[in-house]
N, C-alpha and C positions, 0 to 999 in steps of 0.2 A: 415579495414571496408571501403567501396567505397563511399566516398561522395562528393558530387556533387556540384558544387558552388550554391548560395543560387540564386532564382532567382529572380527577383524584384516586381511581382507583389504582441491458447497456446496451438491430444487434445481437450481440452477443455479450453480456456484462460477465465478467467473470472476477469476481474479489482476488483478492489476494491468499497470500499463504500462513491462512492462520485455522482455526479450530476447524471442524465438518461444519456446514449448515445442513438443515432436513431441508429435504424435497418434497415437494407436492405441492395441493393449489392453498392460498391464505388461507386462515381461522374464517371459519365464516360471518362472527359476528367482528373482527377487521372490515371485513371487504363490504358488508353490509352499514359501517359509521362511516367509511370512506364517500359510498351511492350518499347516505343521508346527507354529508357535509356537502353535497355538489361538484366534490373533487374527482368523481367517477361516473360514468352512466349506470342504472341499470340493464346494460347488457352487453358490459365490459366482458371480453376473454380474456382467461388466464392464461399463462406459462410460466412454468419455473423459467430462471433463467439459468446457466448450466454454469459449472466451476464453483457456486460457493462455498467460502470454508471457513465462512467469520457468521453471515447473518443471513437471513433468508432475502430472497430477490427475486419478484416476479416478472414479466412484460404486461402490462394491462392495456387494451387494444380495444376500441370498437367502431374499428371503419374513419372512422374522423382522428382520430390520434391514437399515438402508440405512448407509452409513459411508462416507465423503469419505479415499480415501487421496493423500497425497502424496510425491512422489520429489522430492526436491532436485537442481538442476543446481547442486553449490557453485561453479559459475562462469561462474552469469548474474548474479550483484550488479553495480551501477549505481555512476555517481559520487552519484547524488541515493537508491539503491533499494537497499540491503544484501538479502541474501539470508542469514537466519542461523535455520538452522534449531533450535540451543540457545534461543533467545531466542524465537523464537515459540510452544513445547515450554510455556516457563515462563510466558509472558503467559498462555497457553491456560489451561493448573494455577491460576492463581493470580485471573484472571476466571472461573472455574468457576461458580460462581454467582451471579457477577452480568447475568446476560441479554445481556451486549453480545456474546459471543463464542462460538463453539462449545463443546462439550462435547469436552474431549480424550479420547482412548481409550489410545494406545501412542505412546511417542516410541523412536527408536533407530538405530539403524547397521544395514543389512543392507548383502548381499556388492553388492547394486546401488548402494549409496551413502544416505543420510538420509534416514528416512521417517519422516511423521507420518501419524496415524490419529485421525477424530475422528468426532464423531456430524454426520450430513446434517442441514444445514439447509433447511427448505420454502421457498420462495419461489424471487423473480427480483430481479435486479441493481436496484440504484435507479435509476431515469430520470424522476420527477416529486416535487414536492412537495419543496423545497428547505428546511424548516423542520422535516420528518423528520429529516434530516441532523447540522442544527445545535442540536436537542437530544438528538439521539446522542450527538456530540461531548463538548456540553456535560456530557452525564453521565459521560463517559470522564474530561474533566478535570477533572469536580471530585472524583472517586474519593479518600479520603485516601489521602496518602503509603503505600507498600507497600515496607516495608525488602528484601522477599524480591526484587525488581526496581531496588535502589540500584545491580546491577553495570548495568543497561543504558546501551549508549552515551549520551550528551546530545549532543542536538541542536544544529546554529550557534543562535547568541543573540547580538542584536543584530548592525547593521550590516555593521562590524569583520569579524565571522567570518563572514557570508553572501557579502561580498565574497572574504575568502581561499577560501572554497570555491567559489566561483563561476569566480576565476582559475587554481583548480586543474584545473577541470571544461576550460577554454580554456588550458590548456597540453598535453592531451591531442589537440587539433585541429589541423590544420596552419594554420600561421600566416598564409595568403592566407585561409583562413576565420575562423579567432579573430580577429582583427586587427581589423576592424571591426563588432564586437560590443565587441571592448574596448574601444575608444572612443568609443561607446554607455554606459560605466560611468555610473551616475546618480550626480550630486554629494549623499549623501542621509549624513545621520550619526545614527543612533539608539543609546543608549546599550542594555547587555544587560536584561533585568529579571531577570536570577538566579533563574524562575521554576523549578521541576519538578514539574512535571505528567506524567504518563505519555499520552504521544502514539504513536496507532498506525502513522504514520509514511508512511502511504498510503492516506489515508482518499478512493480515488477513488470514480465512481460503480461500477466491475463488482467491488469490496473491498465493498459495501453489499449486503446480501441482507436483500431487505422481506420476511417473513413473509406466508404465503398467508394465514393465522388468525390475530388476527380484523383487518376491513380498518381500516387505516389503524395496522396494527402498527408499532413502531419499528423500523428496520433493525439487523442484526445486521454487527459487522465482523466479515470474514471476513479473510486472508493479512497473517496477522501478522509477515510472516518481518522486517521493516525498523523495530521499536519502538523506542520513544527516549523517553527526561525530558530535558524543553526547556518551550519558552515555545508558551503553546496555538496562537499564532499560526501556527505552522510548519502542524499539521493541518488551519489554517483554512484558508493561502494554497496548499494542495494541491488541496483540496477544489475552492474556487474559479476554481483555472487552469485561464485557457480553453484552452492545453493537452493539459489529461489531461481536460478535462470533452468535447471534441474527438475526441481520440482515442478514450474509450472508447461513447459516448452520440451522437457524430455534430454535436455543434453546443455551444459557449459556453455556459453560465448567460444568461440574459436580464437586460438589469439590475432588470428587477421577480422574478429568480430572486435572482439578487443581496442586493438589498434582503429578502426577504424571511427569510433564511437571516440575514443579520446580525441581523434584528429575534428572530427565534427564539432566539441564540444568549445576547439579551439579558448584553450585557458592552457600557457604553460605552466601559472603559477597555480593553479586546482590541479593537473593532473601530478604535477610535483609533492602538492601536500597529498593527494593522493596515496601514492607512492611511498611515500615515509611512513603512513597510518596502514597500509594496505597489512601486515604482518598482525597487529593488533587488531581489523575490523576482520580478519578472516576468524583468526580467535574467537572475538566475539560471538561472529556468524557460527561456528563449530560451536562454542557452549550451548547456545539458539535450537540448533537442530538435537542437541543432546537432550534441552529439557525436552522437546516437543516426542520424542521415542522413549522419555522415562517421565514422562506425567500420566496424570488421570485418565487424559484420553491418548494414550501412544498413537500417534502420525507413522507408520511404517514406508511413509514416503519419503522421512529425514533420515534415514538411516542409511541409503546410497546419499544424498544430501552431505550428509553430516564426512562421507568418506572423502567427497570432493572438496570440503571446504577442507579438511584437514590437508589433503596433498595441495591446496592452495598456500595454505599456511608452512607449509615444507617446503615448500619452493620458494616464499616471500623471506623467509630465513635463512634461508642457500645453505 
């Protein structure tokens, strides 16, 4: 992949569920070093590409190839959603050919801030068939171990650390709102499983892009920016919160969505630790959606969110 010294000063791709990106066509003098470096013609067409909410995202197109470019906002990362554009650069390179992931083209620093360029993938966002998903996944983690990805962050593993990040996520909140969420803590104690697995870290539905050819192709992940080696569980209990499945798709998993996702994923010893952390990741998920309706920029799309994770969390403690 062609990268460029740093310089001093999807389809349908749709990100995941984190800040707004603005819409319209690139900075012009972007799109103007992009033609200079050779990585684009002069008489590329734009399109926003639609759903962002982390970074801006165009389609760049001219007759001979389509290409997904990305501009990083280095500061829309999350307490639950890092935004790292080094790390997605390298998962890209390094999935190259394994089918889960786009095809990279250029990583690098322009005067407008971090951008990646990769090959368009065909299709639309996942919204049916939860069994697609869970042998995506499943093929994600069982990947051998990849020395060339030992620097990426690791994920909370077990209980212990999903609680301290949880109370971290509710020390950012003012305390007439955290305050009864933390008291909401589920009494739950799961020891770590020391697993690492390489987790895409945000495996929502508008992160899934099904392939148009042929039908019932597996879906591709897409916005790698937030990877992690952790315990598989973490990509399961994303996938599954009614939450982000909420926000992005309009409505929860069903529990025959549910069930049928766990039976695809075929692990009875993941969906078991599942199961024992499910009370504490719903928590977490509910503090998540709490900061995202009481920060700088309020999300009024976590507020029905934030209602579903909590009756998730009500249910997970009978």
């Amino acid at each position: 992949m062609h990268k460029p010294q740093t310089s001093g000063h999807d389809d349908v791709i749709q990100p995941g569920p984190d800040a707004r990106a603005k819409k319209g066509p690139p900075p012009a003098r972007l799109a103007q070093e992009l033609v200079a470096a050779g990585l684009l013609s002069d008489h590329v067409r734009w399109q926003p590409l639609s759903g962002g909410r982390t970074n801006q995202v165009w389609l760049a197109s001219d007759g001979q190839y389509r290409r997904v470019v990305k501009l990083y906002d280095v500061d829309a990362a999350t307490p639950l959603f890092p935004n790292t554009p080094l790390a997605e650069a390298l998962v890209l390179e390094v999935l190259a050919d394994c089918n889960l992931s786009p095809r990279p083209l250029f990583s690098g620093v322009m005067s407008e801030g971090p951008v990646l360029i990769y090959e368009h993938q065909d299709g639309l966002p996942w919204r049916n068939d939860s069994g697609l998903v869970a042998r995506r996944l499943k093929r994600l983690h069982g990947l051998p171990y990849m020395a060339r990805l030992s620097a990426l962050p690791s994920a909370p593993d077990g209980s212990v650390a999903l609680v301290t990040q949880t109370m971290a996520i509710l020390a950012q909140i003012p305390p007439e709102r955290a305050d009864p969420l933390i008291a909401m803590r589920p009494p739950v104690t799961v020891p770590p499983s020391h697993m690492r697995v390489l987790l895409h870290g945000d495996p929502v539905p508008d992160n899934l892009i099904c392939p148009a050819h042929p039908p019932g192709a597996l879906p591709v992940f897409v916005d790698w920016q937030c990877p992690a080696l952790g315990d598989p569980v973490m990509d399961l209990a994303l996938f599954l919160s009614p939450a982000m499945q909420l926000v992005a798709r309009g409505s929860p998993l069903s529990a025959q969505e549910r069930a049928d996702f766990l039976t695809a994923y075929d692990d009875e010893g993941i969906a078991a630790r599942l199961e024992d952390l499910s009370p504490i990741l719903h928590w977490r998920m509910a503090a998540y959606c709490l900061w995202k309706i009481t920060g700088d920029r309020p999300d009024p799309a976590y507020a029905p969110a934030l209602a579903a994770e909590l009756a998730a969390l009500q249910r997970a403690t009978g």
